[in-house]
Structures are given as structure tokens and as C-alpha cells.
N, C-alpha and C positions, 0 to 999 in steps of 0.2 A: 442173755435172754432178753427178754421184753423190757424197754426200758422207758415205755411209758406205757399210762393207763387211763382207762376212762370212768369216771362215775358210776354208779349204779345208777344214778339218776337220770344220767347223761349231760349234765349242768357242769363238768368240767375235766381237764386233761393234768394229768400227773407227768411226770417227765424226769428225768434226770443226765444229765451233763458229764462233762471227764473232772468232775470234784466231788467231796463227799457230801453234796446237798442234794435236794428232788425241791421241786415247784410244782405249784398248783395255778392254772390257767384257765380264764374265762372260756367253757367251749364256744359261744355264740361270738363274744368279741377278739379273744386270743391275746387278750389284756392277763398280763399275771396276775393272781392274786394273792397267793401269797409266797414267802420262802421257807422253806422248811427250816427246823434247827440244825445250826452247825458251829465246829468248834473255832474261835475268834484268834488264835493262837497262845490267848492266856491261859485255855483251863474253862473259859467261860462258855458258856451253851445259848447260841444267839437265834434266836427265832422272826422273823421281818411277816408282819401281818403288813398287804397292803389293800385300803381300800376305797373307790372313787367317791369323790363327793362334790359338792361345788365349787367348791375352794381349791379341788385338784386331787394330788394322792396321797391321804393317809396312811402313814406309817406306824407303826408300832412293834415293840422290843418286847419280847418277855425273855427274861436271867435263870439260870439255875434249873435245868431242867432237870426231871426228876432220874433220868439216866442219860448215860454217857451215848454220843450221836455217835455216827460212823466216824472212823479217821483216813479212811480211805474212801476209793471210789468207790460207787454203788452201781452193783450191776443188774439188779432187777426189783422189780416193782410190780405192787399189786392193791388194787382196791378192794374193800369186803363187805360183801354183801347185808352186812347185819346192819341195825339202826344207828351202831355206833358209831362210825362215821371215823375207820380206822382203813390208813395205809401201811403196808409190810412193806420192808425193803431189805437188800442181801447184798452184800460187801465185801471187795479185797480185804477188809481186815477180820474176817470170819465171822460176823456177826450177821444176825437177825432182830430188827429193831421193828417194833408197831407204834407207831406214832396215830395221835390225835390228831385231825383234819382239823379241827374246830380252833385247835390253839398253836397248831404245829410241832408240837412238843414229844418228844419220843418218853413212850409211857414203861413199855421190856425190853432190855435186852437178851437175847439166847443167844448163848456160845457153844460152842461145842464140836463145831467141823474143823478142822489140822489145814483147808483149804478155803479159797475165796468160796462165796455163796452166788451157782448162776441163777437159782431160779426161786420165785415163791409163788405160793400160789393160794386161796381160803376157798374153805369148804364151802358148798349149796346153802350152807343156814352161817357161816361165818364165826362157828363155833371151832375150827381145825383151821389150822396154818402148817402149811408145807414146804420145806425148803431142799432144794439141789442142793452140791457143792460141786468143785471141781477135780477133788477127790474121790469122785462117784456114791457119796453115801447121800442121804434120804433121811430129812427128819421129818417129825410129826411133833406141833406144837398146840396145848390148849393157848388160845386167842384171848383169852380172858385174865388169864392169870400169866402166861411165858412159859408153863411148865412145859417137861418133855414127855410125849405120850409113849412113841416108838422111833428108835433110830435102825435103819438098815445100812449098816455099813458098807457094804460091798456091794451096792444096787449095779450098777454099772462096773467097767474096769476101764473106763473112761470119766473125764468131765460129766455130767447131768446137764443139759442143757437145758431142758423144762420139763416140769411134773407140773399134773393137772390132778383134780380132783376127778370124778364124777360129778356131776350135775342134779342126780338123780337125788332126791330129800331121801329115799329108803337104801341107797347106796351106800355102805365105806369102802369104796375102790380107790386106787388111787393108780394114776398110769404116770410112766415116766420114758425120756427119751436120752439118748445119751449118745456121746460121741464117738462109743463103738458101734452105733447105726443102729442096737436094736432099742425095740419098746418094748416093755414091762410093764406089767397090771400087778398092783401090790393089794393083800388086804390092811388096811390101815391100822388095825388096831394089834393085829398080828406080827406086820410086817412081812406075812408067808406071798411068797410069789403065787402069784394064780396061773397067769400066763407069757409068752414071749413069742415075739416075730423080731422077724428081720425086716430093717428099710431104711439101707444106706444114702442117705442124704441129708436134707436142710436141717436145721436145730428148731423148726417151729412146730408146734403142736396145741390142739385145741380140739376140746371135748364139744359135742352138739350139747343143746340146753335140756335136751331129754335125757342127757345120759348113757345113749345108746352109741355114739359113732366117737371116731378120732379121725380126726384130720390131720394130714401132716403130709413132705413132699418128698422125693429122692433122688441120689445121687442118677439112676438109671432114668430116672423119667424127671427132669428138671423142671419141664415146661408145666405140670399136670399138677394139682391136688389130690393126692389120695385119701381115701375112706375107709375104714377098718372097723368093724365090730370089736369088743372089747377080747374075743380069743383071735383076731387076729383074722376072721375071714371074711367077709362079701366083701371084697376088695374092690374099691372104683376107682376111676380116673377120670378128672375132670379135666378135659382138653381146652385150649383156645388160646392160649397167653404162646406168645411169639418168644419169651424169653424166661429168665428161671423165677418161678414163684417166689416170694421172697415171707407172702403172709396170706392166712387166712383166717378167719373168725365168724363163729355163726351168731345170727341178730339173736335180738332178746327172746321173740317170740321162737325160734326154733327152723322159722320155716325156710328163711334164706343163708345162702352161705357168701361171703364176701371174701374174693382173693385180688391179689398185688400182685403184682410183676416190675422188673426192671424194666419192662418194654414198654411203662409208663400207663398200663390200663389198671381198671378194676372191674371185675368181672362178679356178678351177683346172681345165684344162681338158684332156682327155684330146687328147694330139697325137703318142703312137705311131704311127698312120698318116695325118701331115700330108703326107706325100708323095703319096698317094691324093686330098688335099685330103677326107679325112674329119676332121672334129674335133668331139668331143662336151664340152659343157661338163657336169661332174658333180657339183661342188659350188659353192656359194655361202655366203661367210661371212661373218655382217654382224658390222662392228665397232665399229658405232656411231659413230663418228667420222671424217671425211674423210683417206685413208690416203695418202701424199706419195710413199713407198719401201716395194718390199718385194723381200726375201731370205732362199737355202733355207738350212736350218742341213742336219747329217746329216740326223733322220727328220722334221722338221717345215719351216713356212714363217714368217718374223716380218716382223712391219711394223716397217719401221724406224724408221718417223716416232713408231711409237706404243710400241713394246717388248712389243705385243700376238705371242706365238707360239701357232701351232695345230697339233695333227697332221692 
């Protein structure tokens, strides 16, 4: 899944690599700032604060973190929307870890999946954490404390490749996508399906900021963004990309949609009245180079594959 992330603020880029650690990165300069905690091979729990000053680059160690870090690779990431100023992450060693931004220190660990974790994801208010696995099950975590709220076991009969929340502050919906092609809308507190479509293709997906749509692309129609209602119907396609979508993501405010392609564009597409099923595409940005991720900072959009931002 998504293996990097961007602020709520927009003020910086999460990331993670083929080791069990995630970084935090200047979005404006692309200067790191810090390193997340990871295990030193003693047992020990090493966290690297880095920060610029005049003298050059401060470093700093904190020891002994309050819970044990990933021991494997991590495969997805996520920022949360609350004041806390808290990153989740999901791991080849089955775990779910919420770490502190502030100190980089990982605060819960949650176990409980038999498989790696593809995906996480925090609720509208960042009071709910949700994780994939590759086992197809679905959990639901309180963010506060690491407890377990609800687990679906057999959400999929494939890997989970990403689960979103809803967006919606009066919503507990929760949709997910999986590598048997279809997507599922869950009620979160229940766990009870609400709904299912088919749409065999890409593993990315993303909720609009209203609540109302999903985005995501398929094996039948590569080149296009599709749009779904949360039971599955006003079906769109957003055409233009020469090659296979790779990502897409809607801005803060709701209005615009941003997609990737390998054919090296991004494509920004006016969807204030997607509900009318009007949608105008109004810019095209070529970046020269085939674009993997992309995400909105405040007033601009960067690729995250590339560290290319545009306003």
C-alpha cells in the first residue's frame, strides 16, 4: 500500500524504505528531519532527531522506547488527523505501531493478524485506526489507547490492499479493497458488510473529503480513474493519462482530484460537481518521468515517488 504520507498540515513527507524504519522530510526543502525509532541490533530502541541550525545538523538519541519498533519491513503508513501529531504504520512482522511525531518514539503496539499488515488508515476526527492484512482480515483500533474495537476476519479472500475510512465526521463506514478485485463498505463498529462491487485492477483507493465517492482504477480500464458511490454506483471515468494510472488523491478542500500515470503526467481534475457526474480535467502536468504516488501538501500537489512539487 501507500508507503508514504503527507502532513495534515502539509509542512512534511513520511516515507518508508525496504528496512523496518519510516522518516520524516522537510516538504518545502526535502531535507530529512528526523528518523524514526528502530531496533540497533542489541535490544535497544534508537530514535535520530535531526535538526538544522547554524553550526549545521543536530542530532539527537532517545533510548528505551516505550514499546518494541517494527522488526521487519513496513509496508504502510499513515498520518492522523488529530492534534496529536501521531503516525501508524503496518509491517512484515504483523504488527501495528502509532508512534509520536514529536519524539519519534513508537507509543502501541497491536497484534493480532497471522499475516504482514498492507494497509492503515485514521478515522475523519483520528479517534479510529484501521489496518489491512495479507490475510484479508480488517481490524479497527481505538488510537488512543491500541485497544481492539472490531476485527473482520475474512473481509477479503485475498491480501487487503488498502482500507479507507470515510471522511464524513457523521459517518462509520469503512471501505476496503482487496486483491480479489472487489471493494467492500463495512460498518465499523459492527463489522456487518453494507456493500460489494467488483473492479478488477490497481490496489489504490481513496475516499473524496466529503465522504461521498471512491476513487480507484482497473484491471479493464488501466488508463482511467474510476468513481463509485459508496453502494457501488454513478460509475465515472476519468480519461486522458496515455498509460496505467498508478495514483490518485483528492485536495483538502474536496474540489480537485489529482492522478499519476507511468506516462509521467498528473492530471488535476475539477470535481466540485462530481455529484452532477460533471467533471472537467483542467490541467496537465508532465513530469517527465513515470509518477508511482502522489500527495496534496497545503497550497500545492508533490509526487512522492519523485519529490517533484507544483502549485
Amino acid at each position: 500500500d501507500t508507503q508514504v504520507a503527507m502532513s495534515p498540515n502539509g509542512r512534511f513527507v513520511a516515507s518508508v524504505g525496504s528496512d523496518e524504519n519510516w522518516r520524516l522530510w522537510d516538504a518545502a526543502s526535502g531535507a530529512e528531519w528526523m528518523a524514526g525509532a528502530r531496533h540497533d541490533g542489541t535490544g535497544e530502541c534508537i530514535c535520530t532527531l535531526k535538526r538544522e541550525t547554524r553550526s549545521g545538523i543536530h542530532r539527537k538519541f532517545h533510548e528505551g522506547c516505550p514499546v518494541v519498533a517494527h522488526t521487519s519491513v513496513i509496508r504502510a503508513l499513515a498520518f492522523s488527523p488529530s492534534p496529536q501529531k501521531m503516525i501508524a504504520s503496518g509491517g512484515d512482522d504483523c504488527a501495528v505501531i502509532l508512534w509520536d511525531v514529536r519524539t519519534g518514539q513508537a507509543q502501541h503496539r497491536m497484534e493480532g493478524s497471522s499475516q504482514a499488515v498492507t494497509s492503515v488508515s485514521f478515522s475523519a476526527r483520528g479517534t479510529l485506526l484501521a489496518s489491512g492484512s495479507a490475510s484479508g482480515s480488517i481490524r479497527v483500533w481505538v488510537a488512543a489507547t491500541g485497544a481492539l474495537l472490531t476485527t473482520i476476519l475474512a473481509a477479503h479472500d485475498d491480501s487487503v490492499t488498502s482500507v479507507r475510512f470515510s471522511q464524513s465526521l457523521d459517518s462509520l463506514k469503512l471501505v476496503s479493497r482487496g486483491s480479489d478485485g472487489e471493494i467492500k463498505v463495512w460498518g465499523v463498529e459492527t463489522g456487518e458488510r453494507l456493500s460489494r462491487f467488483l473492479i478488477m485492477g490497481h490496489e489504490f483507493l481513496e475516499v473524496s473529503t466529503d465522504g461521498v465517492f471512491i476513487a480507484s482504477a482497473g484491471w479493464t480500464d488501466k488508463l482511467a480513474v474510476q468513481l463509485f458511490n459508496w453502494e457501488g454506483g454513478y460509475k465515472m471515468h476519468l480519461t486522458g493519462h496515455e498509460a496505467e494510472v498508478t495514483s490518485a488523491t483528492f485536495s483538502p478542500d474536496g474540489r480537485t482530484l489529482a492522478s499519476v500515470s507511468k506516462d509521467g503526467t498528473c492530471m488535476l481534475w475539477d470535481v466540485s460537481r462530481m455529484a452532477s457526474q460533471m467533471i472537467d480535467r483542467y490541467r496537465t502536468i508532465h513530469l517527465g518521468i513515470p509518477a508511482c504516488a502522489v500527495a496534496w501538501g497545503r497550497d500545492w500537489v508533490r509526487d512522492t515517488e519523485t519529490g517533484v512539487a507544483f502549485a
